[in-house]
C-alpha positions, -999 to +999 in steps of 0.1 A: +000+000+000+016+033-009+018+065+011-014+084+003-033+052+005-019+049+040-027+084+046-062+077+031-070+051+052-061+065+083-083+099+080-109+075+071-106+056+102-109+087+120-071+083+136-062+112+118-087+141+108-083+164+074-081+192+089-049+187+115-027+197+090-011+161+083+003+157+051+017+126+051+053+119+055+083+141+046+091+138+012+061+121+001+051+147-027+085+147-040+079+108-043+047+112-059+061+140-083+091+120-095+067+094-102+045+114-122+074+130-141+088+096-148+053+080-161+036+103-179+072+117-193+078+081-213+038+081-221+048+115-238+077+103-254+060+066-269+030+087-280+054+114-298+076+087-314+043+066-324+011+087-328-006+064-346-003+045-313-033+072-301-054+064-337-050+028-329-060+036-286-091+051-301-104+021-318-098-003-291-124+010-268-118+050-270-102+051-233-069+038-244-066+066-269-081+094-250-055+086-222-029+083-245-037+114-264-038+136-231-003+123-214+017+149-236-005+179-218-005+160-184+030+155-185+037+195-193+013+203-161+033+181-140+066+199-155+055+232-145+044+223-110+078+207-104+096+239-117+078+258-087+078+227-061+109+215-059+131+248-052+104+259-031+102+227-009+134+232+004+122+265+020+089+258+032+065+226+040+058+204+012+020+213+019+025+251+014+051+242-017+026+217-033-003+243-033+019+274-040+032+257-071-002+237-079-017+271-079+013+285-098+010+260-127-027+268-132-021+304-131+010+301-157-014+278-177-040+305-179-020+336-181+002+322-209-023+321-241-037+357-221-021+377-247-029+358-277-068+357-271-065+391-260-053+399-295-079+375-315-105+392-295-094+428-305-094+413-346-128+396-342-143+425-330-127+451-349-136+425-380-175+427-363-174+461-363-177+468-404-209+446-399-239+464-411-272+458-407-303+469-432-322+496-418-356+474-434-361+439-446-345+431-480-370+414-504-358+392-529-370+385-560-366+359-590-334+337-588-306+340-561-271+328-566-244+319-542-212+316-543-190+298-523-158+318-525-130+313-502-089+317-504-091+278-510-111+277-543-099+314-558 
């Protein structure tokens, strides 16, 4: 039985509560964050080297290739919480470091594209903006042709 399962069991058993500020033994998230890095770091690699490994996933009963197709983005999470956690574990509790960095990731993960959709945003609308609506209803009469004309097909 790992650590957390330990850990698990014993706030279920009402030995230990939630709230008392246990967080398991010392060096346990390190544990569990090398272990992440390692897994879903060679997940990342075999699915980059073979991505037809993620088609193939998809037809055996869709899990395999959904969990396949997300280790590459799990395995970049996990990189940028370990960036934060390990330097800062050495200076505080491994309870304040996980959530600090945990936090941190999800921050860097949202902040990141920030600029990007802020610039989209500010071409869609000015794009919008040229939009003009008719004053009244346009009648049409007799025969109407479309054409499909995009930078594709010109």
């Amino acid at each position: 039985m790992c650590c957390y399962c330990k850990w698990i069991s014993l706030c279920l058993n009402n030995r230990l509560r939630l709230s008392s500020g246990y967080a398991g033994p010392r060096g346990e998230m390190r544990t569990f964050l090398k272990f992440y890095l390692i897994s879903t770091g060679i997940g990342a690699l075999i699915v980059g080297a073979a991505p037809w490994l993620v088609i193939l996933g998809y037809f055996a009963f869709i899990l395999p290739g959904l969990f396949l197709s997300v280790l590459p983005t799990a395995f970049l999470y996990g990189a940028a919480v370990a960036v934060v956690f390990f330097p800062l574990s050495r200076k505080v509790s491994e309870g304040v470091a996980a959530a600090v960095s945990i936090a941190g990731a999800a921050a860097l993960m949202v902040l990141l594209p920030l600029p990007g959709n802020l610039a989209t945003e500010a071409r869609y609308n000015s794009e919008m903006a040229n939009e003009i609506l008719p004053q009244n209803k346009i009648s049409l009469h007799g025969h109407i042709r479309l054409d499909y004309f995009t930078a594709m097909n010109a």
